[in-house]
mmCIF file of the N, C-alpha and C atoms, coordinates in Angstrom:
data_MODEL
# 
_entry.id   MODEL 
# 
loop_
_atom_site.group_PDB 
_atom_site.id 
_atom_site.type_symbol 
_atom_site.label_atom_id 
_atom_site.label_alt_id 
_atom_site.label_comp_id 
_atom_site.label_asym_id 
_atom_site.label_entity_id 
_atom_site.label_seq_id 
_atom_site.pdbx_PDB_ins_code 
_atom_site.Cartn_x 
_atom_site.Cartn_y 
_atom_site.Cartn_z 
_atom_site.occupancy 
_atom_site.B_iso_or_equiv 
_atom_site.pdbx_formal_charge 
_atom_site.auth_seq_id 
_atom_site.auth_comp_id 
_atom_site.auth_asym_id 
_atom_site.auth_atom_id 
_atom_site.pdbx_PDB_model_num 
ATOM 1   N N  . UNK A 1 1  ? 0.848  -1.170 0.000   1.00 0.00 ? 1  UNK A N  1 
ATOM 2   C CA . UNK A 1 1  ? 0.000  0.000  0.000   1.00 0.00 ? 1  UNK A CA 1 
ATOM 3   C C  . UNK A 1 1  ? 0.895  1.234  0.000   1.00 0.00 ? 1  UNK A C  1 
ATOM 4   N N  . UNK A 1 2  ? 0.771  2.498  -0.621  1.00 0.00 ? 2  UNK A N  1 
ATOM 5   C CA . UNK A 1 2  ? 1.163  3.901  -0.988  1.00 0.00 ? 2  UNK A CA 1 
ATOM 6   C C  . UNK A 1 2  ? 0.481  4.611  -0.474  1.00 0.00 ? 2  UNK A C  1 
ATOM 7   N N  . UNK A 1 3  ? 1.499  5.292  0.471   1.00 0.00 ? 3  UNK A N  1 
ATOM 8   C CA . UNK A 1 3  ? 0.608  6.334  1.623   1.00 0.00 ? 3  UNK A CA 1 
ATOM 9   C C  . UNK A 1 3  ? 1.569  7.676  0.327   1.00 0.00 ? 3  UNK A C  1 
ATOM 10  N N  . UNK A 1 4  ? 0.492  8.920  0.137   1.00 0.00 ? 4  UNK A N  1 
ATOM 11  C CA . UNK A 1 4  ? 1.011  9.652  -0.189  1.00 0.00 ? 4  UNK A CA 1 
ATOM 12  C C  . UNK A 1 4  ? 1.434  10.708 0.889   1.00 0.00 ? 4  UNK A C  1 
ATOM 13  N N  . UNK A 1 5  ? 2.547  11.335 1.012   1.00 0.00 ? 5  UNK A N  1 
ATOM 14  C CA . UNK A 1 5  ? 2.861  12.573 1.949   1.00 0.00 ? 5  UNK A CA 1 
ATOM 15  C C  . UNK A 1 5  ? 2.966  14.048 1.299   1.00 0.00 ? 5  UNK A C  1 
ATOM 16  N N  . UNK A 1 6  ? 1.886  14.898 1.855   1.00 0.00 ? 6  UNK A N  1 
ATOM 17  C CA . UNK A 1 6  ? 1.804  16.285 0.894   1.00 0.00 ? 6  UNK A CA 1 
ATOM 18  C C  . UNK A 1 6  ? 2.455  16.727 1.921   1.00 0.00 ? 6  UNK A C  1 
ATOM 19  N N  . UNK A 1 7  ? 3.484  17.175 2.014   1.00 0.00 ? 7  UNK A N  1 
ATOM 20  C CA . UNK A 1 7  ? 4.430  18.020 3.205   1.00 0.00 ? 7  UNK A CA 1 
ATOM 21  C C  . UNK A 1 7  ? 3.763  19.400 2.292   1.00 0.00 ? 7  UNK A C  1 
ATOM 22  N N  . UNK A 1 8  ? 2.897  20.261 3.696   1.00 0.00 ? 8  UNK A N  1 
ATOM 23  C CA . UNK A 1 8  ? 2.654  21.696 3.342   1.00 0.00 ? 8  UNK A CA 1 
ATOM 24  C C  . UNK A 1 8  ? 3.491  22.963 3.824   1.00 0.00 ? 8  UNK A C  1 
ATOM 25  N N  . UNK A 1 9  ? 4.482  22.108 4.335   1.00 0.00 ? 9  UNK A N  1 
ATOM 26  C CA . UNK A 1 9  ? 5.690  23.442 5.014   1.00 0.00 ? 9  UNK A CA 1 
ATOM 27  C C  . UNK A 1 9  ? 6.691  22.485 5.460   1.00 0.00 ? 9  UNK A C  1 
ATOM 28  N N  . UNK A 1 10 ? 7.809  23.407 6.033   1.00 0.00 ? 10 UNK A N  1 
ATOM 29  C CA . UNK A 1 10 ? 9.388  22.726 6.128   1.00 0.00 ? 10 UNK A CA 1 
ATOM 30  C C  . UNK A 1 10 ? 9.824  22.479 7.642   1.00 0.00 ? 10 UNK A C  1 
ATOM 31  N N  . UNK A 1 11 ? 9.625  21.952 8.079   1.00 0.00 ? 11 UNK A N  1 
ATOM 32  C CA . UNK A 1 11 ? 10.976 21.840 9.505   1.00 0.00 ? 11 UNK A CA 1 
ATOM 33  C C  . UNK A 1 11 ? 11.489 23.002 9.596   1.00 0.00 ? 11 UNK A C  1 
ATOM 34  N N  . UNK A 1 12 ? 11.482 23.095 10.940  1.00 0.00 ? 12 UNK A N  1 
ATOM 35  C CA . UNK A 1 12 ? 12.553 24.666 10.931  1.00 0.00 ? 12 UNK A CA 1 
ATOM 36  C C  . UNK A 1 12 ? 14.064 23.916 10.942  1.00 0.00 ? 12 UNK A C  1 
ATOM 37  N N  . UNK A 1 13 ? 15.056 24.426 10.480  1.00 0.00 ? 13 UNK A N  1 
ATOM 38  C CA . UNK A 1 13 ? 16.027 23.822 10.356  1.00 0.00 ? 13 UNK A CA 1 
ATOM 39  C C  . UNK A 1 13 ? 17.308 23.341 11.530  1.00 0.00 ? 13 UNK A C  1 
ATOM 40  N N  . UNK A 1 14 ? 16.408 24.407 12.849  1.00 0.00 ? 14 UNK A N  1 
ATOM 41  C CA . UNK A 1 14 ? 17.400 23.838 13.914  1.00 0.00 ? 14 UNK A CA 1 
ATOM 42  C C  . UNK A 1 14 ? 16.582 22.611 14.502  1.00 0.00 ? 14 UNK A C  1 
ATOM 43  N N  . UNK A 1 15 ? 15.466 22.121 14.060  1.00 0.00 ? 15 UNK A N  1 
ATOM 44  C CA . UNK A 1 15 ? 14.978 20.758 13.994  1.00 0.00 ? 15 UNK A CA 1 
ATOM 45  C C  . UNK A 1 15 ? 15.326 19.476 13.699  1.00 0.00 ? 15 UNK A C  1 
ATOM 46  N N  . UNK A 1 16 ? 15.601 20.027 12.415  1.00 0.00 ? 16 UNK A N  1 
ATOM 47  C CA . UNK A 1 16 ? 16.257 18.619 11.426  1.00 0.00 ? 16 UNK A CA 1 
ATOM 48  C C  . UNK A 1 16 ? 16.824 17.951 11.793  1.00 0.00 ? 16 UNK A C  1 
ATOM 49  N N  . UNK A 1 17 ? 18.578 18.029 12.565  1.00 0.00 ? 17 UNK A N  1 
ATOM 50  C CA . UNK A 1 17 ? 18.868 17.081 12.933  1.00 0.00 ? 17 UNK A CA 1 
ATOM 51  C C  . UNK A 1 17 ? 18.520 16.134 13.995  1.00 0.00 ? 17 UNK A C  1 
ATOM 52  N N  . UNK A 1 18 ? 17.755 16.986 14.621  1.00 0.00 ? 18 UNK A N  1 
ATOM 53  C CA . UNK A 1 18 ? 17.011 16.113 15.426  1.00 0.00 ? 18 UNK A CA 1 
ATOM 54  C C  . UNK A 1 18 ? 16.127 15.129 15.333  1.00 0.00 ? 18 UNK A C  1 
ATOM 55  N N  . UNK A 1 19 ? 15.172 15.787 14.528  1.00 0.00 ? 19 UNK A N  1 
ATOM 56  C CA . UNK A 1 19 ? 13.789 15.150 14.354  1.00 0.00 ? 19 UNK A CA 1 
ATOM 57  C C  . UNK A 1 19 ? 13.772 14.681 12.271  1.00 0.00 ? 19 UNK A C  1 
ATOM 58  N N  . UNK A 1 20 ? 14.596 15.401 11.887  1.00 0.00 ? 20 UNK A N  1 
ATOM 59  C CA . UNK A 1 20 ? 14.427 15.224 10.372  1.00 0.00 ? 20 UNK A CA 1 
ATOM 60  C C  . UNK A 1 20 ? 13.376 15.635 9.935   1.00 0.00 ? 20 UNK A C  1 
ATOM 61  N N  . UNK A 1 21 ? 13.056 15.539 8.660   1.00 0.00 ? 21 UNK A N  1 
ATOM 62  C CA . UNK A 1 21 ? 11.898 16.287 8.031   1.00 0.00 ? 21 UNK A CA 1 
ATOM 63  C C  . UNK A 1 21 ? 10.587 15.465 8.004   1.00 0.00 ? 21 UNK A C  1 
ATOM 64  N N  . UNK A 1 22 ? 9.434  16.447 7.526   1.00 0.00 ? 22 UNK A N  1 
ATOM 65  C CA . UNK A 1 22 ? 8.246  15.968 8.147   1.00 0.00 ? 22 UNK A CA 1 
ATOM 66  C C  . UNK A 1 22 ? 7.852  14.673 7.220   1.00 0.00 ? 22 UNK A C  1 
ATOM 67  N N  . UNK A 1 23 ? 8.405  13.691 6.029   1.00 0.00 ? 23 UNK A N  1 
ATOM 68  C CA . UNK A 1 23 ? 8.015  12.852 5.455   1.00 0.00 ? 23 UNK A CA 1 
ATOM 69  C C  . UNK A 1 23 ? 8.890  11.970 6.556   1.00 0.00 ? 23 UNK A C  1 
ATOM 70  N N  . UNK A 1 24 ? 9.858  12.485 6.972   1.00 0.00 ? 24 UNK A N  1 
ATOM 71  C CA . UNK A 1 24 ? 10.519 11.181 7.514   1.00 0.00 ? 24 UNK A CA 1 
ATOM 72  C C  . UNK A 1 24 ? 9.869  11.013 9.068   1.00 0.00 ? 24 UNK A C  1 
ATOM 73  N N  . UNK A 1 25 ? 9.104  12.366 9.571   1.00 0.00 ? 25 UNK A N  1 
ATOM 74  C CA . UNK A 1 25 ? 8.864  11.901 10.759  1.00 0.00 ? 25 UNK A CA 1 
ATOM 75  C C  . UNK A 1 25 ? 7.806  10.837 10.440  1.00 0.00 ? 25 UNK A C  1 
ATOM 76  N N  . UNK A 1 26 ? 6.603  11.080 9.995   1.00 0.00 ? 26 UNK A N  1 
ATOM 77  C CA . UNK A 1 26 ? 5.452  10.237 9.606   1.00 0.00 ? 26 UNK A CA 1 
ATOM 78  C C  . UNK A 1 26 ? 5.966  9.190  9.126   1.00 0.00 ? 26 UNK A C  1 
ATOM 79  N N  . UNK A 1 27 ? 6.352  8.272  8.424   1.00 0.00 ? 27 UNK A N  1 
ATOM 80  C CA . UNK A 1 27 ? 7.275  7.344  8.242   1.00 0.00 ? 27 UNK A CA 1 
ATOM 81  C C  . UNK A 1 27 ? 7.634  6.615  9.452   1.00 0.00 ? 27 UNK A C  1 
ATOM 82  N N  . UNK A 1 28 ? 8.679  7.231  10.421  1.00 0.00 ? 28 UNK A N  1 
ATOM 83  C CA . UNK A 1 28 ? 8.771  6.841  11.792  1.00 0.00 ? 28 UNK A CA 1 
ATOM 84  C C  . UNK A 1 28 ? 7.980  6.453  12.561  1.00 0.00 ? 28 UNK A C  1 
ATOM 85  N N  . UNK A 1 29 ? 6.897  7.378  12.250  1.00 0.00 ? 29 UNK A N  1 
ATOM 86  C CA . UNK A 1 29 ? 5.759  7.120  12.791  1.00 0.00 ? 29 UNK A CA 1 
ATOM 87  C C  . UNK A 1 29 ? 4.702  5.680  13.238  1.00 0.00 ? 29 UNK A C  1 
ATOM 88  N N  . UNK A 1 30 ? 4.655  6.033  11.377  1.00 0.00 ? 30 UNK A N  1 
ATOM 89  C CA . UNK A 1 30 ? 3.869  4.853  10.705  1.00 0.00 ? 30 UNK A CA 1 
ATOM 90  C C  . UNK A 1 30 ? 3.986  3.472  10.501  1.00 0.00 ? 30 UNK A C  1 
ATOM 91  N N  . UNK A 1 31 ? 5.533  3.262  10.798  1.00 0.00 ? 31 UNK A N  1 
ATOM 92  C CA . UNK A 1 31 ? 6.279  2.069  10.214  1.00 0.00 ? 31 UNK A CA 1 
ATOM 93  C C  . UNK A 1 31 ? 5.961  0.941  10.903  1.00 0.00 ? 31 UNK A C  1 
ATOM 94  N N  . UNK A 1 32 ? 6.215  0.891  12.481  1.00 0.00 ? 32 UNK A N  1 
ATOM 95  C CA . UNK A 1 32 ? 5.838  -0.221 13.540  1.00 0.00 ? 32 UNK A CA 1 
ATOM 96  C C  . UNK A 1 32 ? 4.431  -0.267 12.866  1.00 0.00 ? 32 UNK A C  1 
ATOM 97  N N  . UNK A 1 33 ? 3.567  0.164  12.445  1.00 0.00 ? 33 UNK A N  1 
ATOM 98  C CA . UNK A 1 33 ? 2.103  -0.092 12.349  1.00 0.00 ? 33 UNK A CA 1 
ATOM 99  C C  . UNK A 1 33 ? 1.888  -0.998 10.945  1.00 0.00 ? 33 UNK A C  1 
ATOM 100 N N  . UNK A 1 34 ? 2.484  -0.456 9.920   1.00 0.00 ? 34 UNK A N  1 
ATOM 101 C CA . UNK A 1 34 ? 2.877  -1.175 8.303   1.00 0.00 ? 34 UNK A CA 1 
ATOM 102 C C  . UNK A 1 34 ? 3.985  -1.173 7.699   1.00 0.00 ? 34 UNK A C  1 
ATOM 103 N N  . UNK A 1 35 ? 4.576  -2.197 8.561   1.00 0.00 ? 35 UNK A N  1 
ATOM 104 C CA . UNK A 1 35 ? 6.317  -2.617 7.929   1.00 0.00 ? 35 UNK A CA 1 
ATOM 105 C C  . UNK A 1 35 ? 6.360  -2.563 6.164   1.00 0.00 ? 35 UNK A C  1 
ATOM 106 N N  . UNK A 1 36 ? 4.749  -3.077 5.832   1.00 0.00 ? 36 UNK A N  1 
ATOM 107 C CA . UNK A 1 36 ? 4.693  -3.483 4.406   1.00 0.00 ? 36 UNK A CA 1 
ATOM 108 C C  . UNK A 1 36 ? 4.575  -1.927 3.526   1.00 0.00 ? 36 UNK A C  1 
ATOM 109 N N  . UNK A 1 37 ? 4.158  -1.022 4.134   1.00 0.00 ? 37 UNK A N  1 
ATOM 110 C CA . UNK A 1 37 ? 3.427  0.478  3.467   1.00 0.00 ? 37 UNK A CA 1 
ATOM 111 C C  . UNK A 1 37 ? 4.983  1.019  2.792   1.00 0.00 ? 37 UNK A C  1 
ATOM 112 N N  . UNK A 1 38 ? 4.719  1.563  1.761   1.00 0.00 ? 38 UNK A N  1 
ATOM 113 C CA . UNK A 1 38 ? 5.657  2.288  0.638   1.00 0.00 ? 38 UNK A CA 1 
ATOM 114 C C  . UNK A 1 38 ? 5.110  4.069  0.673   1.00 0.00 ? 38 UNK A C  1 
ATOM 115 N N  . UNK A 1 39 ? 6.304  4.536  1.008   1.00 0.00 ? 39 UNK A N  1 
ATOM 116 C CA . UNK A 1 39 ? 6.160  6.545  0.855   1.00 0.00 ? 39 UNK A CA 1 
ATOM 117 C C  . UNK A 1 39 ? 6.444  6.757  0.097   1.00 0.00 ? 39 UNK A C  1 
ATOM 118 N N  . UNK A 1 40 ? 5.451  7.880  -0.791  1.00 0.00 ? 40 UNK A N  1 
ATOM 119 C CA . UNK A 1 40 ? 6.117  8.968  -1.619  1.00 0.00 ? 40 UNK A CA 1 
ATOM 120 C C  . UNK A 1 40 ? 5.531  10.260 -1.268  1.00 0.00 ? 40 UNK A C  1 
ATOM 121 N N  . UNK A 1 41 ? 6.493  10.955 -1.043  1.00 0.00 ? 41 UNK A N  1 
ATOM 122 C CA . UNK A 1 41 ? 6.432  12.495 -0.486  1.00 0.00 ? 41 UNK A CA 1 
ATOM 123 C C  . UNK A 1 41 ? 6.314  13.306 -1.967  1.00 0.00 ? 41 UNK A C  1 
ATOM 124 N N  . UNK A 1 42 ? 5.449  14.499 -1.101  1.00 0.00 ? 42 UNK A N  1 
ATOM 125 C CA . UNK A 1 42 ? 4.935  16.148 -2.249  1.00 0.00 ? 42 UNK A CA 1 
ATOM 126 C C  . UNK A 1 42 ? 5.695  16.616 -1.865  1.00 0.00 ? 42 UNK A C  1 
ATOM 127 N N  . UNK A 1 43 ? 5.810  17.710 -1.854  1.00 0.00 ? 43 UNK A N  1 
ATOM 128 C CA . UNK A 1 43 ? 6.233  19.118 -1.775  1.00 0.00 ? 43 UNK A CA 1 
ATOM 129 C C  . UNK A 1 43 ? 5.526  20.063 -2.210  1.00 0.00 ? 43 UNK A C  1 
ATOM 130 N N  . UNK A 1 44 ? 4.310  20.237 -1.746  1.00 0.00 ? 44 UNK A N  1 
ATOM 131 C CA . UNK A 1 44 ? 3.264  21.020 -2.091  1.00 0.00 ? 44 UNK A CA 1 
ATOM 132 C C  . UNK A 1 44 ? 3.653  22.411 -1.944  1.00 0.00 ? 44 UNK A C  1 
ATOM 133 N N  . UNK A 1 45 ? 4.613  22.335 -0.638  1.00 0.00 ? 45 UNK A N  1 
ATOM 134 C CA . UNK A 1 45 ? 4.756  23.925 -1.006  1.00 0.00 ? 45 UNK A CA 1 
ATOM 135 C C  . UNK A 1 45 ? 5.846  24.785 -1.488  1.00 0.00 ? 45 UNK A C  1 
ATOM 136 N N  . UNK A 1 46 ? 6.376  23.800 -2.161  1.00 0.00 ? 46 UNK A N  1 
ATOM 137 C CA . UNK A 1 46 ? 7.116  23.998 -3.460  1.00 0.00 ? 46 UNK A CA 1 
ATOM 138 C C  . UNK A 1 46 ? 6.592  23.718 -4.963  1.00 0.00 ? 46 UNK A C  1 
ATOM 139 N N  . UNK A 1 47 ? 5.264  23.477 -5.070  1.00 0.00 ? 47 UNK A N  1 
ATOM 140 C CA . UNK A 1 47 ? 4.543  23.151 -6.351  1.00 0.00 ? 47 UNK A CA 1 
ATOM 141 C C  . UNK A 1 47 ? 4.700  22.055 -6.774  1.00 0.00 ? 47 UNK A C  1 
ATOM 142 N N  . UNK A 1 48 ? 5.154  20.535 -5.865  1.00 0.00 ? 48 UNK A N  1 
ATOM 143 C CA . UNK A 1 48 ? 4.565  19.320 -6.316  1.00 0.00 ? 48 UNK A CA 1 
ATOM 144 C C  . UNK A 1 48 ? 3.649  18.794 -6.094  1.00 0.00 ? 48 UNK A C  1 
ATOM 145 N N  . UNK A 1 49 ? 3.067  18.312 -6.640  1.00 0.00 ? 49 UNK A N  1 
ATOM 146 C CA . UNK A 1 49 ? 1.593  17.746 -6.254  1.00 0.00 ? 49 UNK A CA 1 
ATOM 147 C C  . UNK A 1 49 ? 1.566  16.293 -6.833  1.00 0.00 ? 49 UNK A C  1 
ATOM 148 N N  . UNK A 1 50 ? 0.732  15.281 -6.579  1.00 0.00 ? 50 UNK A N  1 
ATOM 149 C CA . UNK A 1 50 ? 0.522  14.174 -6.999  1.00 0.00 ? 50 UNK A CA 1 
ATOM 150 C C  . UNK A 1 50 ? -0.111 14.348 -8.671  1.00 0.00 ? 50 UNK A C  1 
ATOM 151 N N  . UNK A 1 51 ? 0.266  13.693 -9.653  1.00 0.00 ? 51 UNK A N  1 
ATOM 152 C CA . UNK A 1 51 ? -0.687 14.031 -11.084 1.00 0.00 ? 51 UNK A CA 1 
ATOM 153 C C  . UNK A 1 51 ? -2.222 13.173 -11.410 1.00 0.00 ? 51 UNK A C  1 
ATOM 154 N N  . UNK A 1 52 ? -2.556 12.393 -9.957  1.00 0.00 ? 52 UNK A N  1 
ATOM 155 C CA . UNK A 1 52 ? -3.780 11.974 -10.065 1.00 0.00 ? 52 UNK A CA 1 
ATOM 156 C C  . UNK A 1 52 ? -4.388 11.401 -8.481  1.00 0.00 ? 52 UNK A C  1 
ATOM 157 N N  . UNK A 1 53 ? -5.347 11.595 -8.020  1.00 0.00 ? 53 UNK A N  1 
ATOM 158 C CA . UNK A 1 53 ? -5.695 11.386 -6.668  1.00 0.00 ? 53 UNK A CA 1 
ATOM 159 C C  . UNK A 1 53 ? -5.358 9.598  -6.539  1.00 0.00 ? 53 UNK A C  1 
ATOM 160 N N  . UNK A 1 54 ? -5.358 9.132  -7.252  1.00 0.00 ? 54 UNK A N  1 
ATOM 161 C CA . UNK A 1 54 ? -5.358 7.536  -7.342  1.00 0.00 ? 54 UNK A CA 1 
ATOM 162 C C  . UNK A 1 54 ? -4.047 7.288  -7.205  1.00 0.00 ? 54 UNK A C  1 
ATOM 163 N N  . UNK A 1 55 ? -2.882 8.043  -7.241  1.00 0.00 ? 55 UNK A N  1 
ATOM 164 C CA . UNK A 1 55 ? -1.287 7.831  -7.345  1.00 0.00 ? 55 UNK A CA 1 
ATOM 165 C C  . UNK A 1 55 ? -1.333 6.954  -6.065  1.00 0.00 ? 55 UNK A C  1 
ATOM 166 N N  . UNK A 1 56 ? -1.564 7.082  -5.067  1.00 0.00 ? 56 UNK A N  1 
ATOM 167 C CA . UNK A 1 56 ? -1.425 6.507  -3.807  1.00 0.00 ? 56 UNK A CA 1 
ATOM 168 C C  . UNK A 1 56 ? -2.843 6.200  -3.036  1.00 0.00 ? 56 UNK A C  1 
ATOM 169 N N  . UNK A 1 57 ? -2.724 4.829  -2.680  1.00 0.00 ? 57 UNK A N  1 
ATOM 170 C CA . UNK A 1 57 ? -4.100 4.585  -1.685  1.00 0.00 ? 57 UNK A CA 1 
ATOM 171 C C  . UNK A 1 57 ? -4.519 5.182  -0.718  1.00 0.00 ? 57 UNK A C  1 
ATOM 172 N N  . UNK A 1 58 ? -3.375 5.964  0.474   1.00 0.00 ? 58 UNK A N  1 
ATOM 173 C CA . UNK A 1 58 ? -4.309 6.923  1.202   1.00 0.00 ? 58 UNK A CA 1 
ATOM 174 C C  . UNK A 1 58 ? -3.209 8.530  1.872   1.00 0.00 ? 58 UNK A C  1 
ATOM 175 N N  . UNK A 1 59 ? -3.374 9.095  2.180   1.00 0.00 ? 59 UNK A N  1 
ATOM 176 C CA . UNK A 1 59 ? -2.993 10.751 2.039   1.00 0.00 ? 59 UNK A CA 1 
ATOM 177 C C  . UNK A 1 59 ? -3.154 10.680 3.493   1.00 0.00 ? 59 UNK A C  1 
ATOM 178 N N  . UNK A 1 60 ? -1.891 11.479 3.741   1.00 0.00 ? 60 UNK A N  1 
ATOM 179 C CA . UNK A 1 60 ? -1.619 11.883 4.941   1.00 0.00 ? 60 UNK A CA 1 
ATOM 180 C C  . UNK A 1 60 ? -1.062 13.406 4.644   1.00 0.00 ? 60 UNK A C  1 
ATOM 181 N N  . UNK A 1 61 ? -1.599 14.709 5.266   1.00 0.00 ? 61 UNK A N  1 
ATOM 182 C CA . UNK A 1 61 ? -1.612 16.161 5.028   1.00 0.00 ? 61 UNK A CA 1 
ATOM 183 C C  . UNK A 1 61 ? -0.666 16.679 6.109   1.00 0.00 ? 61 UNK A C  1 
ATOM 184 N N  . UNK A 1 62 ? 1.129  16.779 5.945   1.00 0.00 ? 62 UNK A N  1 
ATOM 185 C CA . UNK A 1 62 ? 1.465  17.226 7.303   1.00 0.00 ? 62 UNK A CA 1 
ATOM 186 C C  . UNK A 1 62 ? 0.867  18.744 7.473   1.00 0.00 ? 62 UNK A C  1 
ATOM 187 N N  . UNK A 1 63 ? 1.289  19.416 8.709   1.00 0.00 ? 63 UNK A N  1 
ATOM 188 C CA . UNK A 1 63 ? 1.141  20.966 8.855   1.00 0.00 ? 63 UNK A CA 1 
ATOM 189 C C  . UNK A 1 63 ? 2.017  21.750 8.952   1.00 0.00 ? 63 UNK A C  1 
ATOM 190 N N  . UNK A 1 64 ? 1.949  23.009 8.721   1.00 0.00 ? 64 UNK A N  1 
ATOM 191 C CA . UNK A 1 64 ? 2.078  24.544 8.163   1.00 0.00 ? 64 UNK A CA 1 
ATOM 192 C C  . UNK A 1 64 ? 2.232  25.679 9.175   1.00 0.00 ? 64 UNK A C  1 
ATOM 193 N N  . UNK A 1 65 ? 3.032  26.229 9.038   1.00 0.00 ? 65 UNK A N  1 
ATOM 194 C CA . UNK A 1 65 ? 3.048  27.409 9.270   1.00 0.00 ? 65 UNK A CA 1 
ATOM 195 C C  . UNK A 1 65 ? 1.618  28.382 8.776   1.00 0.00 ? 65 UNK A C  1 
ATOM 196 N N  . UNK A 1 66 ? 1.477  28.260 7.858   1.00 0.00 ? 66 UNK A N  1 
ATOM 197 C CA . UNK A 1 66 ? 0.672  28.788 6.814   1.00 0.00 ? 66 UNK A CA 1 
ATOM 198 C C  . UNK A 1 66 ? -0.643 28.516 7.129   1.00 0.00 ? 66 UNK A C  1 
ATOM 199 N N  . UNK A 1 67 ? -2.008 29.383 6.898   1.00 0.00 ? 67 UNK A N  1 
ATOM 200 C CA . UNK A 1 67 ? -2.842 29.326 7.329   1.00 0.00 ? 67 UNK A CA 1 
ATOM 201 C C  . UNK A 1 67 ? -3.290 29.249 5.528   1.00 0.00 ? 67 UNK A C  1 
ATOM 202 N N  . UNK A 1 68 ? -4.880 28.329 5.897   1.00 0.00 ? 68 UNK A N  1 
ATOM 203 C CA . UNK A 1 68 ? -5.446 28.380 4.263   1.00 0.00 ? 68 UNK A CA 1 
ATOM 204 C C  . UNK A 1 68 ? -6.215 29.814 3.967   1.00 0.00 ? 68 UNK A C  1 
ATOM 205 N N  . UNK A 1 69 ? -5.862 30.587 4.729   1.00 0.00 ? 69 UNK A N  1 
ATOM 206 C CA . UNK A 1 69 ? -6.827 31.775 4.222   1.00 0.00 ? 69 UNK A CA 1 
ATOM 207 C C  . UNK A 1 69 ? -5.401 32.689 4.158   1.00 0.00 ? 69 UNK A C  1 
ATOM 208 N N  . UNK A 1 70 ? -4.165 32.660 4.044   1.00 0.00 ? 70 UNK A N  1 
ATOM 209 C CA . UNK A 1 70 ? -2.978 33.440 3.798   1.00 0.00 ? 70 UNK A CA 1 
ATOM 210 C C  . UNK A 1 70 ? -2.924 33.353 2.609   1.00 0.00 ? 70 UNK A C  1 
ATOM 211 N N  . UNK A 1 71 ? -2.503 34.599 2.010   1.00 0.00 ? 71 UNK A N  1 
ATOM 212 C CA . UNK A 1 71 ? -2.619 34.922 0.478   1.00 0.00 ? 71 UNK A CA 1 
ATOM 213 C C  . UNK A 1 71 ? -1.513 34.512 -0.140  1.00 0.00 ? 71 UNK A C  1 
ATOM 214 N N  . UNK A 1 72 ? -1.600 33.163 -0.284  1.00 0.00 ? 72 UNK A N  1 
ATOM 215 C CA . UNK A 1 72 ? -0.015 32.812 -0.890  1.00 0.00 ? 72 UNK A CA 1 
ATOM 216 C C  . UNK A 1 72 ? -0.613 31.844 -1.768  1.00 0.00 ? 72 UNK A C  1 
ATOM 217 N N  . UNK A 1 73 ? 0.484  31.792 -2.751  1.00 0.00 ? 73 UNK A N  1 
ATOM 218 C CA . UNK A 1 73 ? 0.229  30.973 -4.252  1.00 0.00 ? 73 UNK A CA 1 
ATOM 219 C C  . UNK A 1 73 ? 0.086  29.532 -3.865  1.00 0.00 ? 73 UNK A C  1 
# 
């Protein structure tokens, strides 16, 4: 099974080495639960997006700085 990851913002960077970025935390997360599950990470807020809702069986939305009503592209 293909969990998709839309990462909507970044780790602050005095994070990272700690905790790493937010596809890898979820991953960490997730893994004890489905040894068998396969990731592929977005970068939504860098303008990747999946090219069809069906790419992956189920979506996991990390969070943002960013609010959905902030006027950003």
């Amino acid at each position: 099974m293909r969990i998709g990851i839309l990462a909507t913002g970044q780790v602050p960077d005095t994070l990272i080495p700690a905790h790493g970025k937010y596809s890898a935390m979820f991953e960490a997360l997730l893994g004890p639960a489905g040894p068998e599950l396969d990731y592929r990470s977005y970068l939504v807020e860098g303008g990747e997006f999946p090219d069809a809702p069906d790419e992956c069986d189920g979506w996991l939305i990390t969070g943002s700085r960013h609010g959905v009503y902030d006027d950003l592209p």
